[in-house]
FIKOLNU-124785 format. One line per 8 residues: their letters; for each residue x negated, y, z negated of C-alpha. Coordinates in steps of 0.25 Angstrom, whole numbers, padded with zeros to 4 digits, m for minus. Layout:
A = X:Y:Z; ... .
//
This chain:
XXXXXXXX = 0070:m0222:0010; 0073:m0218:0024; 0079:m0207:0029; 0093:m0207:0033; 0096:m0214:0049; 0092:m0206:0061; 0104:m0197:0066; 0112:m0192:0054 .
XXXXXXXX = 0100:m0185:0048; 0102:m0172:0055; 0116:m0168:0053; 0115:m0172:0038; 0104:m0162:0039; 0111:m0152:0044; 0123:m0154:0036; 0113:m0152:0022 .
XXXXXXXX = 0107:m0140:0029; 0123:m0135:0030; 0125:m0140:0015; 0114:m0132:0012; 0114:m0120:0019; 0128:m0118:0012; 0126:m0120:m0001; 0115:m0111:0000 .
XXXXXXXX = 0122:m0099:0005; 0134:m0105:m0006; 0125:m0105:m0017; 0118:m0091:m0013; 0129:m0085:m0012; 0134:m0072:m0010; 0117:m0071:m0004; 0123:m0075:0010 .
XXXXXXXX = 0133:m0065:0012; 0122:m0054:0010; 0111:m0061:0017; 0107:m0049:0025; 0107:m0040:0013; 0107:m0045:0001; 0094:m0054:m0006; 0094:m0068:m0012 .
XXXXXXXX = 0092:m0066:m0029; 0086:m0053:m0029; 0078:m0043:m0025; 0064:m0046:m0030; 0056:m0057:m0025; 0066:m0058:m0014; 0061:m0045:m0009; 0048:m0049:m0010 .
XXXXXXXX = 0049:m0061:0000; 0058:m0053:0008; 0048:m0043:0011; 0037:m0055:0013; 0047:m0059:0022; 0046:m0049:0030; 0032:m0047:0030; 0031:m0060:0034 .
XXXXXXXX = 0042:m0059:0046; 0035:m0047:0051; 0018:m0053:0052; 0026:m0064:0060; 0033:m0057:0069; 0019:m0050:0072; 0012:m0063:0073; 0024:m0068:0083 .
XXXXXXXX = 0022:m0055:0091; 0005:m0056:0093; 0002:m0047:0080; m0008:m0058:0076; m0014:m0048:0067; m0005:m0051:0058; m0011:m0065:0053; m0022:m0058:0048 .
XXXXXXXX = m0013:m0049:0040; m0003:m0057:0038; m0004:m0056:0023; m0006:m0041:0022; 0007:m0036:0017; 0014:m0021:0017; 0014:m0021:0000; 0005:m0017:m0010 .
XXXXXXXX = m0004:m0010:0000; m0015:m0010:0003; m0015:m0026:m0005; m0021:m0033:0006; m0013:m0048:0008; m0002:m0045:0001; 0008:m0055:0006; m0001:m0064:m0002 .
XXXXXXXX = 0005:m0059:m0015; 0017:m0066:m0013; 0022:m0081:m0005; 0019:m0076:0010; 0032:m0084:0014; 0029:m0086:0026; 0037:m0098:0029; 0049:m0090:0025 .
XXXXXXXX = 0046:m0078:0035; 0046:m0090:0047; 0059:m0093:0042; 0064:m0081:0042; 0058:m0075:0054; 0069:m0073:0064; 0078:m0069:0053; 0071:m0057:0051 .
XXXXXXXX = 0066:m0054:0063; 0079:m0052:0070; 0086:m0045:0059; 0077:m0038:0052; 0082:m0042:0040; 0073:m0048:0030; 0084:m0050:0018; 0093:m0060:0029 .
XXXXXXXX = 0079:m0067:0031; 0079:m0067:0016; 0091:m0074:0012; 0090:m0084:0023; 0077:m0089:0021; 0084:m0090:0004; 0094:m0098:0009; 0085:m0105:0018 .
XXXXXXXX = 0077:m0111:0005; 0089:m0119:m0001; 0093:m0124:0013; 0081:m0129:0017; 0078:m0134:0004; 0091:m0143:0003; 0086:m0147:0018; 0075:m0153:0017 .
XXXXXXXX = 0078:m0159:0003; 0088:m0167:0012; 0081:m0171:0020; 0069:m0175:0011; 0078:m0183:0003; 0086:m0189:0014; 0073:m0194:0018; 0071:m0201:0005 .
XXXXXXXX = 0085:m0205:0001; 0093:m0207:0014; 0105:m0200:0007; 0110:m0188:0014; 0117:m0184:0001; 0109:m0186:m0007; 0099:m0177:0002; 0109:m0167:0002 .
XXXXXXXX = 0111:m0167:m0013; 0094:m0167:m0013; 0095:m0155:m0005; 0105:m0146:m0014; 0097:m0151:m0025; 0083:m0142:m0018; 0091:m0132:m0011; 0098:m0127:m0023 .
XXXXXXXX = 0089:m0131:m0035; 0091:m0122:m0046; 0076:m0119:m0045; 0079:m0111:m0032; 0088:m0102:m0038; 0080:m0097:m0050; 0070:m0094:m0039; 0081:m0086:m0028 .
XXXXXXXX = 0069:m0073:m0029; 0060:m0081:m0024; 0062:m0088:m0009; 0048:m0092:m0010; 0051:m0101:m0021; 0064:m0105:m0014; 0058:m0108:m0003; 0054:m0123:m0005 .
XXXXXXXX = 0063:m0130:0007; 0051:m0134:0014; 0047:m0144:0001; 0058:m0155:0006; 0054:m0155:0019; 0039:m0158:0017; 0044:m0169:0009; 0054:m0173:0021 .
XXXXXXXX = 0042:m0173:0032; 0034:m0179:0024; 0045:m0191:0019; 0048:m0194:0036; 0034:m0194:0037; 0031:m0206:0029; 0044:m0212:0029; 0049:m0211:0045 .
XXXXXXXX = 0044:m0218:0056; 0047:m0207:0067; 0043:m0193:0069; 0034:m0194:0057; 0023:m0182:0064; 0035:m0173:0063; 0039:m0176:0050; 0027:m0174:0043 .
XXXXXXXX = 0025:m0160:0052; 0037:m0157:0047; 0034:m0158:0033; 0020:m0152:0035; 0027:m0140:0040; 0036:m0140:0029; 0026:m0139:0020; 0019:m0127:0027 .
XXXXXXXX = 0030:m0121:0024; 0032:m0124:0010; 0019:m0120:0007; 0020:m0107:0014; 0031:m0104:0009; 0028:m0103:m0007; 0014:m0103:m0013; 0019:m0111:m0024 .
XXXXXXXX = 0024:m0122:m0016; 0012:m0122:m0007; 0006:m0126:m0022; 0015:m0135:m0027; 0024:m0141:m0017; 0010:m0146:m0007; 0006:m0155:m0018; 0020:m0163:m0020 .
XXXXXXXX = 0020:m0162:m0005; 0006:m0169:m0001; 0011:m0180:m0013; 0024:m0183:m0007; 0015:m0185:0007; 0008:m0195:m0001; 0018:m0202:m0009; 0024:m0205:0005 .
XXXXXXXX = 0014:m0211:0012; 0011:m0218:m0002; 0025:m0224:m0003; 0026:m0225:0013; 0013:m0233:0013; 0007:m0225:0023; m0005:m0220:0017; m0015:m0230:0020 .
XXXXXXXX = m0011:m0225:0035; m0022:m0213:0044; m0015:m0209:0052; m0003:m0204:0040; m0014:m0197:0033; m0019:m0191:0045; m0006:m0185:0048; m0003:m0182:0033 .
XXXXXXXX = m0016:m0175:0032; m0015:m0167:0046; m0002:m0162:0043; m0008:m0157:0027; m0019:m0150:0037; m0010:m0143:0044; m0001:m0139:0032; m0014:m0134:0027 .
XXXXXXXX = m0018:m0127:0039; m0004:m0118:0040; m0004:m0114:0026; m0020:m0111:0022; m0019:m0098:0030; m0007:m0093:0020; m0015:m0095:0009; m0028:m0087:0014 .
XXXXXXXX = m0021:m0077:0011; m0018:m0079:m0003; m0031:m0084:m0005; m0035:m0068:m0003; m0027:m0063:m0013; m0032:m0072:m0022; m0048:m0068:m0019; m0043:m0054:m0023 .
XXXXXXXX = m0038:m0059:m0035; m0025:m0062:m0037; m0015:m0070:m0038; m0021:m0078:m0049; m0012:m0081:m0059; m0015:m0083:m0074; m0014:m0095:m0081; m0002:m0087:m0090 .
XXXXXXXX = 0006:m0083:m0078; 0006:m0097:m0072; 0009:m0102:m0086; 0020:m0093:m0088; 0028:m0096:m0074; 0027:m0111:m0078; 0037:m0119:m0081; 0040:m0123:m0094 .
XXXXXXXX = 0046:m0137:m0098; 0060:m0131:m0102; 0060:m0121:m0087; 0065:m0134:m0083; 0078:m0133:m0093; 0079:m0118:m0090; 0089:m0115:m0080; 0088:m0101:m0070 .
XXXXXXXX = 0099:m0091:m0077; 0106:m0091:m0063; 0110:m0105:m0062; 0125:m0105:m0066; 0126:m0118:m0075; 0112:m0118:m0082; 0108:m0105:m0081; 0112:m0102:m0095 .
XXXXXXXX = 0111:m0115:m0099; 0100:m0122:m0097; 0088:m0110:m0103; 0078:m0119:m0111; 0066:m0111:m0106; 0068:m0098:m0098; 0054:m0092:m0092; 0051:m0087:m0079 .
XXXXXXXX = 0051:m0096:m0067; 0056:m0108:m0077; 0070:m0109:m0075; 0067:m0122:m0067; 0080:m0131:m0072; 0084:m0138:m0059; 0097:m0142:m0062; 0105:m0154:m0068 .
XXXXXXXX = 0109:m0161:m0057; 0096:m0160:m0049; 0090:m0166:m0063; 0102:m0177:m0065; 0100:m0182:m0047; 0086:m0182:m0049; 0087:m0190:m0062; 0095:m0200:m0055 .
XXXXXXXX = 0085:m0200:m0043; 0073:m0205:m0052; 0081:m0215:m0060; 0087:m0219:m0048; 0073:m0222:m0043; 0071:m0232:m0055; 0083:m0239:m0055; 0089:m0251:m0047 .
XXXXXXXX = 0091:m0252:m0032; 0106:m0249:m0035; 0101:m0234:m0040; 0091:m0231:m0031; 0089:m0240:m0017; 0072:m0237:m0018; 0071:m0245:m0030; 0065:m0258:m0031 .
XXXXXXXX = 0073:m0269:m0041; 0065:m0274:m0051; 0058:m0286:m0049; 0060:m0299:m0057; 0046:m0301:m0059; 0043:m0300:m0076; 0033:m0290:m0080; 0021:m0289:m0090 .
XXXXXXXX = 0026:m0293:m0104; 0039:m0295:m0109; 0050:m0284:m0105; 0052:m0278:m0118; 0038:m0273:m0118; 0041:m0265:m0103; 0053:m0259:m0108; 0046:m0255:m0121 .
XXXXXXXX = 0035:m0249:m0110; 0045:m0242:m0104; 0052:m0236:m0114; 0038:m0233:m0120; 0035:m0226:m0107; 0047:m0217:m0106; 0048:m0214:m0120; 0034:m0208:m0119 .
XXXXXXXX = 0038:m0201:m0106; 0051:m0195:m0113; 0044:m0190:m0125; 0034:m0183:m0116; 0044:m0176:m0108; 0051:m0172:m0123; 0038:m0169:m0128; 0036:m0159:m0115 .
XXXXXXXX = 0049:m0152:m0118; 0048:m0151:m0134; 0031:m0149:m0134; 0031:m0159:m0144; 0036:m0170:m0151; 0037:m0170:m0168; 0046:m0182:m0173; 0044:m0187:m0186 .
XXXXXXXX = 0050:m0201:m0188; 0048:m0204:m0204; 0034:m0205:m0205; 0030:m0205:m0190; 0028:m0192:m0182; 0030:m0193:m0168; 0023:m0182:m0163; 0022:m0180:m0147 .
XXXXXXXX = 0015:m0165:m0140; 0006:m0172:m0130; 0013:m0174:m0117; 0001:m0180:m0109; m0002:m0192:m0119; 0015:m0195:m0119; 0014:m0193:m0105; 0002:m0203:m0105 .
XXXXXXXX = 0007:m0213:m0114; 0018:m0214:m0104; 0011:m0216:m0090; 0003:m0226:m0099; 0017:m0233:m0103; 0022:m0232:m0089; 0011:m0240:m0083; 0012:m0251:m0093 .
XXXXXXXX = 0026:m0253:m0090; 0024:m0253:m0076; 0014:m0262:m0077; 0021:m0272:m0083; 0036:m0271:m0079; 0036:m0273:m0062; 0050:m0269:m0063; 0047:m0255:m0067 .
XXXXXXXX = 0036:m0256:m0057; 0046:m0258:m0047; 0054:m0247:m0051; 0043:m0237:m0052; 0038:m0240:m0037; 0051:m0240:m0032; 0055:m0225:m0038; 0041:m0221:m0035 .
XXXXXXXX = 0044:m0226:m0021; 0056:m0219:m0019; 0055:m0204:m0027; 0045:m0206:m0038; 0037:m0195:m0029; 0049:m0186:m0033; 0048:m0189:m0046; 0034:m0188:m0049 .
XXXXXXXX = 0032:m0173:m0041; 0045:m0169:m0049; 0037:m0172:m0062; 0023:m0166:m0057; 0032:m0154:m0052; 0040:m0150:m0065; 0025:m0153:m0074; 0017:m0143:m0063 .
XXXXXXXX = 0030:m0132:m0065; 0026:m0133:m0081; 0011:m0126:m0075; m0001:m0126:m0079; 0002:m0125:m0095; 0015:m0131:m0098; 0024:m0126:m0108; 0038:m0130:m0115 .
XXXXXXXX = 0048:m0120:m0120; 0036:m0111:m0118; 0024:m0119:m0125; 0014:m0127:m0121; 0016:m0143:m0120; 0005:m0154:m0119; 0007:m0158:m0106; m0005:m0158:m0093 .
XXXXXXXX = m0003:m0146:m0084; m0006:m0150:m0071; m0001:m0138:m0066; m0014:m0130:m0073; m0024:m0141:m0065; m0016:m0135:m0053; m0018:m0121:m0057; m0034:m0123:m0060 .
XXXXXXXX = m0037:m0132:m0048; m0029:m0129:m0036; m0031:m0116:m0030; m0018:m0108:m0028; m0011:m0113:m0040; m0016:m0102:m0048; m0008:m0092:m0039; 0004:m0097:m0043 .
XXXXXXXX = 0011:m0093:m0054; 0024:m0101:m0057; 0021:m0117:m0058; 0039:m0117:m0061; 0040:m0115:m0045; 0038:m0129:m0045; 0051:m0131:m0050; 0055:m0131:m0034 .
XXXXXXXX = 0048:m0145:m0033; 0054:m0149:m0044; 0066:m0146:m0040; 0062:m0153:m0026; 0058:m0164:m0032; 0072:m0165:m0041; 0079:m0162:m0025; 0072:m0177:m0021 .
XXXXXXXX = 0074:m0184:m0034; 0090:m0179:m0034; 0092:m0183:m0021; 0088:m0198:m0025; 0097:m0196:m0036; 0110:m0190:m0026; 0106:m0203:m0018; 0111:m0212:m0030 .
XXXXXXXX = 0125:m0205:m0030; 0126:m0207:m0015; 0129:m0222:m0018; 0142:m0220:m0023; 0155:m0213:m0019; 0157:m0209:m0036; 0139:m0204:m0036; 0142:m0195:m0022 .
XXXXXXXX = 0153:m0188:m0029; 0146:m0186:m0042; 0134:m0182:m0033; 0142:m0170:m0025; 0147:m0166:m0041; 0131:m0164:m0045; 0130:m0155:m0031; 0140:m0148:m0035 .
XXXXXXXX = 0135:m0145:m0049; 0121:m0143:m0043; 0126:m0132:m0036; 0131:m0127:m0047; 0118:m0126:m0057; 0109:m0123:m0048; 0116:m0111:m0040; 0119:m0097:m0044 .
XXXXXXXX = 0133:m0090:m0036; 0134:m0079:m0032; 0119:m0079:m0030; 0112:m0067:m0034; 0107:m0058:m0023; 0099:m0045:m0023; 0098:m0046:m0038; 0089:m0035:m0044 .
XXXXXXXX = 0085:m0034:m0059; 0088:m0019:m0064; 0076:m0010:m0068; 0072:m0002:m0080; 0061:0008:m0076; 0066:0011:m0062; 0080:0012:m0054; 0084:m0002:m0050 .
XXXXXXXX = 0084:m0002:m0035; 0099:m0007:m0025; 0100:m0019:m0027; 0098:m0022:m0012; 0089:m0021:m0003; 0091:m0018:0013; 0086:m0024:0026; 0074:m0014:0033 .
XXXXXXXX = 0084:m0009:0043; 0094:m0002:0031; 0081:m0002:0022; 0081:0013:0015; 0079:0025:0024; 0064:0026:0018; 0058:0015:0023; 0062:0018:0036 .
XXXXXXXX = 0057:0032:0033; 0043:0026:0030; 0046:0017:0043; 0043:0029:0051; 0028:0034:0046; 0015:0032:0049; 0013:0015:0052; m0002:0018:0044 .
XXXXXXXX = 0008:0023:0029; 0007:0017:0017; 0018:0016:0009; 0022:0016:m0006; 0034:0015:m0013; 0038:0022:m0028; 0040:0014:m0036; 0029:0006:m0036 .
XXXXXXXX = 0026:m0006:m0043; 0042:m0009:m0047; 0044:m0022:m0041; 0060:m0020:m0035; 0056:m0006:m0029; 0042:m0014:m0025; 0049:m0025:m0019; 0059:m0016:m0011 .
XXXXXXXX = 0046:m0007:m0005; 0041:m0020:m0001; 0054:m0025:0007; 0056:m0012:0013; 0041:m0010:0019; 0046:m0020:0030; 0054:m0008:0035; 0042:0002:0035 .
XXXXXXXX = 0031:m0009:0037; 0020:0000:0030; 0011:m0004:0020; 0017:m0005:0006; 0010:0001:m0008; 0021:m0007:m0016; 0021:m0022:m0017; 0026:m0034:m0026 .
XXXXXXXX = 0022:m0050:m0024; 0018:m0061:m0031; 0004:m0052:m0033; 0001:m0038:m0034; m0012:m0032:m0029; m0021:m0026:m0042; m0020:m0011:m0036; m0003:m0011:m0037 .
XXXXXXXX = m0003:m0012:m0052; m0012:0001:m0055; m0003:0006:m0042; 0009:0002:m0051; 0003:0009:m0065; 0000:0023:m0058; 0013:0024:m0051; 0022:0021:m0063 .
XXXXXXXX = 0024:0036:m0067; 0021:0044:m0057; 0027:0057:m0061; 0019:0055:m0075; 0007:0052:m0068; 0006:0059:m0055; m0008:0058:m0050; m0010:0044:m0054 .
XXXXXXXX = 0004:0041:m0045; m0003:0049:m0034; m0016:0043:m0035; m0011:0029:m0034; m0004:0033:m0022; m0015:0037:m0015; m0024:0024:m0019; m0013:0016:m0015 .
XXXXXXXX = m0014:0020:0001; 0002:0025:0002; 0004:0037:0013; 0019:0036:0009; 0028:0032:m0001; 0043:0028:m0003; 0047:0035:m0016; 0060:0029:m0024 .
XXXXXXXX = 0064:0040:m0032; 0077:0032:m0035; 0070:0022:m0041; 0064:0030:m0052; 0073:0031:m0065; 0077:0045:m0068; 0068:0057:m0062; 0054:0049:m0060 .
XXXXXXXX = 0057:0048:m0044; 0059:0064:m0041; 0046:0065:m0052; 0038:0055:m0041; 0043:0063:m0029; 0037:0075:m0035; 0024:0069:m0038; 0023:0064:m0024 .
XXXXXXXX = 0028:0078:m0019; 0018:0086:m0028; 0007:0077:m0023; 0011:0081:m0008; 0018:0069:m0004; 0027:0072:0007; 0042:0067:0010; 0045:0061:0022 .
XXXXXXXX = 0059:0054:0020; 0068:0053:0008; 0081:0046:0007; 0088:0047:m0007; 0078:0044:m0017; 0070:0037:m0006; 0058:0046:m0002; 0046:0045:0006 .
XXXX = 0032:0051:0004; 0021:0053:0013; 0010:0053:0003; m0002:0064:0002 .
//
C-alpha cells in the first residue's frame, strides 16, 4: 500500500518524533532532571560504554584535527595495558560516539552525551517505526501506535545497561528505505542510500545486530522486489548490489580489528556459554522483575538474558494484524475475496485438510512447551516428543490444502503479499533466540536448531554469546505486525477509542516510574563505592594529581580486578589520559587474571604483590585505601611504603604512588 499523499508527511512526523521524545523523558523519569549527573539504570555497563564513549570522541577529534595516526591506532585502548586492541573487547560504538560528538566536545561531559544518546534510542526507534509502517499501512495512527510499540517494548527496559543493545533505531529505517525503494516512483537513489546508510549504522553499532539484523534485512530487499515484481530488472540489482558493496566497504574495516583479537585467541565462546544465554521456550512467558504489571507475575522461567515477554498488548495487535491478513476485505483491505471457482474434491475433505493441518501445527507448538505429549485414550496412547516430524506432517497437510482449495490459495497470497514477510522473520527470529540447543523449562526439546548451523558455519557467530538478544527483532517484527492490527481499529470511531485504551495500558506494562538511575548493587568483600559518579572536571582530586606527571606513566589502580572500582578506573582515565593496568569488557586479556590472583592479598603476600606490579609495566598507582574493609588499605600502603614507593598526592583515603 502506498504511503500516505505528499504534503502532510512531514508534520505527522514531527508531531511522532514530539509524542516520542515526551513519553521518553515521561517514562524515564526522574533520569532527565539529572541528565548531567546522574546515569540511566546503573553504574555497570553503563560506565563501560561511557568510557568507550569517550575513547571514541577523543581518536575523532584527533582524526578531525590531522592526527591521522590515529586510524592506525584507532582500537588501542588506555585499559588492561599493555593489551594491544583493547576497544575490541567490547561493541566499538562508533555510530553512537558520531551522535554524540558535539555533546561532548563542547561540554566536556561525557555522562550528558550519555543519557541523551539513551533517550535517543526510544525516539528514534518510535521514528522510524512510523515511518516504516506508514509506508506499508497508510495510517498515521496506526504508525504512531507501531512506534510506541518499538520504542518502549518491554524488551528495552530489561536491557536499560546496555545502550548497545538499546540501540536498534536504525532496524526501521533500512526497512523504510528499502520499502520507498521498491514501492515509490520518485527519488528512489536516495531512498535506497538512505537505508544503505541506515544499515551501516546498524551494524556498527552492535555486533549482534550486524549478525542477526543483515540477514532479515537482505531478505526483506528481496521479498520487495519479489512482491513489487522488479526482480527480473538489471538495472534494480545493479543498484541493490552496489549499494550492499558499499555497506560492505564502510563496515569490513571495523571488523579487522576484531578479527585480531580473534587470531590471538579469544573471544571464542563455548558451546555451554552460547547455550546458557539462549532463550528458553518459557523466557518468552517470563517477564523483567521491573515491569510494574508482570513483573511478578508472569515468572514461568527466569534465566539470565530470558526475561523476553513482550507484553499483552503488543501480542493481542499483532494477533489481529496476522488474522486480519486472512480474513475478508472488510478486515484487512489487501485481501483478496475468495473466488467462486470449486476446488479439488468435495468441501468437507478441504476443511478436514485444514483442520488436519492446524491441529498438527497446534500440537507441535504444545509439544514445544511440555517436551512431550503422553495421553492415553482407553487403549490408545497418543504419544508426541518429535517436533520436526509434527512440524512435517503439517507443511505436508498445508500443501495439500492449498492445493485443492483456490480460496485458501487466495488468502495465503494475499497475506503473504501484504505482512506474511513479518510473519515469517517473527517466527525464524523467536526459533534462532532458542540457540543452538533448545531447551524448555530448562531441557532439551526435539526440535532443529538452526541457530547451531549458524554458529558452525558463519564466521562471527561464534563470538557471540546471547542468541536471546534477538528478542529486539522480535520485538521489531511484533512493532510491524501491531501496526496492521492498530490499523483495523482505525476504521471505527468505537475501535480508535478501544485502541488509545491498549496505548495506555501498553505504557503501563512495559514501563518502570520513577526509573532507576545510578543503581549500584552493595558489595561483600570490599566498601561499596558513592553511588555516583562525577564529570572529569569535578572527578576526584587524584586523578587530576596523576593529570599532572610524566605523559610516558603508567598507571594502576588498587583494587584491581573488582569490576565497580575496575569500571570507575576506567571512566576516570579520560581525565589523566594515561595508559591504564585496570580494565573490564566483553573480554579480558589472559595476563589480567594471574594480575587479578597475585594482587588479591597484598599484605599477606607481599612480594608476589610487588612482583606483579613490576611485570605489569605501572610507574604509578592510584591506591583506594577506602575501599578496602577494615585495616587491609593502611596494610597495602605500608607494603608499597616498605618497597620504596613514594607519595606524591593524597586526598582522604585517595593516594598516589610513584612506583620503584
Amino acid at each position: 500500500m502506498a504511503g500516505p499523499e505528499p504534503g502532510r508527511g512531514a508534520p505527522r512526523a514531527a508531531h511522532a518524533f514530539a509524542i516520542y521524545l515526551l513519553l521518553s523523558i515521561a517514562t524515564t523519569w526522574p533520569l532527565a532532571r539529572g541528565l548531567a549527573r546522574d546515569v540511566a539504570w546503573d553504574l555497570g555497563d553503563p560506565l563501560l560504554n561511557i568510557w568507550i564513549l569517550t575513547w571514541d570522541v577523543e581518536q575523532i577529534q584527533r582524526l578531525l584535527t590531522g592526527d591521522l595516526s590515529r586510524l592506525r591506532d584507532f582500537f588501542d585502548a588506555r585499559i588492561f595495558h599493555p593489551a594491544p586492541l583493547a576497544l575490541a573487547y567490547s561493541d566499538h560504538l562508533v555510530p553512537q560516539a558520531l551522535q554524540v560528538l558535539p555533546v561532548i566536545l563542547l561540554t566536556g561531559n561525557p555522562i550528558l552525551g550519555y543519557n541523551l544518546l539513551f533517550l535517543s534510542t526510544f525516539v528514534l526507534s518510535g521514528l522510524g517505526m512510523y515511518l516504516l509502517v506508514r509506508e506499508l499501512t497508510g495510517s498515521a495512527v496506526a504508525a504512531l501506535v507501531a512506534g510506541l510499540l518499538f520504542a518502549f517494548a518491554p524488551y528495552r527496559l530489561a536491557q536499560s545497561s546496555h545502550v548497545q543493545v538499546l540501540s536498534s533505531q536504525w532496524m526501521p529505517f533500512v526497512f523504510y528505505g528499502l520499502a520507498r525503494y521498491v514501492r515509490s516512483s520518485g527519488s528512489r537513489s536516495l531512498a535506497l542510500a538512505g537505508a544503505a546508510l541506515a544499515l551501516v549504522a546498524q551494524a556498527l553499532s552492535s555486533g549482534y545486530y550486524l549478525l542477526y539484523f543483515t540477514p532479515f534485512a537482505i531478505a526483506f530487499a528481496v521479498w520487495e522486489l519479489t512482491r513489487q515484481r522488479l526482480w527480473r530488472g538489471a538495472r534494480v540489482w545493479i543498484a541493490i548490489v552496489g549499494a550492499g558493496l558499499c555497506v560492505a566497504v564502510l563496515v569490513v574495516p571495523f571488523l579487522l580489528p576484531y578479527a585480531a583479537v580473534r587470531a590471538q585467541g579469544l573471544g571464542t565462546r563455548s558451546l555451554t556459554e552460547v547455550s546458557r544465554f539462549s532463550a528458553d521456550v518459557y523466557s518468552y512467558a517470563t517477564a523483567f522483575p521491573e515491569q510494574r504489571i508482570w513483573g511478578s507475575l508472569v515468572q514461568a522461567m527466569p534465566k539470565p538474558e530470558g526475561e523476553l515477554f513482550p507484553g499483552l498488548v503488543p501480542l493481542l495487535l499483532a494477533a489481529i494484524g496476522i488474522l486480519g491478513g486472512f480474513a475478508s476485505p472488510l478486515f484487512a483491505r489487501s485481501a483478496e475475496p475468495a473466488p467462486r471457482t470449486s476446488g479439488i474434491g468435495p468441501r468437507w475433505f478441504t476443511r478436514l485438510l485444514a483442520a488436519a493441518a492446524i491441529g498438527h501445527a497446534c500440537a507441535a507448538a504444545l509439544t514445544l512447551m511440555l517436551r512431550r505429549i503422553n495421553v492415553g485414550l482407553g487403549p490408545v496412547a497418543l504419544r508426541m516428543s518429535n517436533i520436526n516430524q509434527l512440524l512435517l506432517r503439517a507443511a505436508i497437510l498445508l500443501g495439500l490444502w492449498l492445493l485443492v482449495s483456490p480460496a485458501a490459495r487466495a488468502r495465503l497470497r494475499a497475506f503473504m503479499r501484504d505482512r506474511g514477510f513479518f510473519g515469517l522473520a517473527l517466527v525464524t527470529a523467536v526459533w534462532l533466540s532458542l540457540g543452538p540447543s533448545p531447551q524448555s523449562l530448562g531441557r532439551p526439546v526435539e526440535i532443529a536448531a538452526p541457530y547451531r548451523i549458524l554458529l558452525e558455519s558463519v564466521p562471527g557467530y561464534d563470538g557471540l554469546r546471547v542468541p536471546a538478544r534477538l528478542a529486539m527483532i522480535v520485538a521489531f517484527m511484533l512493532s510491524v505486525l501491531g501496526g496492521y492490527g492498530a490499523a483495523v481499529f482505525t476504521r471505527t470511531r468505537t475501535g480508535r477509542r478501544a485502541l488509545i485504551a491498549l496505548v495506555a495500558f501498553f505504557l503501563l506494562e512495559a514501563t518502570q516510574v520513577p526509573f532507576v538511575v545510578n543503581g549500584i548493587t552493595p558489595l561483600r568483600d570490599f566498601t561499596t563505592p558513592e553511588a555516583r559518579i562525577y564529570r572529569p572536571a569535578r572527578a576526584p582530586a587524584v586523578y587530576h594529581a596523576m593529570a599532572r606527571e610524566p605523559g610516558n606513566t603508567v598507571v594502576i589502580e588498587l583494587p584491581l580486578g573488582q569490576p565497580d572500582y575496575d569500571l570507575r578506573a576506567m571512566y576516570y582515565s579520560a581525565v589523566h589520559r594515561r595508559p591504564l593496568v585496570n580494565g573490564y569488557s566483553g573480554l579480558f586479556p589472559p595476563h589480567y587474571a594471574r594480575l587479578q590472583t597475585a594482587l588479591a592479598d597484598v599484605p599477606r603476600y607481599p612480594q608476589l604483590a610487588l612482583d606483579a606490579l613490576r611485570a605489569s609495566g605501572a610507574t604509578h598507582a592510584i591506591l583506594h585505601e577506602g575501599a578496602y574493609v577494615g585495616v587491609e588499605g593502611g596494610a597495602i600502603t605500608a607494603v608499597l611504603r616498605g618497597a620504596g614507593a613514594v607519595e606524591l598526592f593524597r586526598d582522604g583515603s585517595d593516594i598516589l604512588f610513584r612506583l620503584p
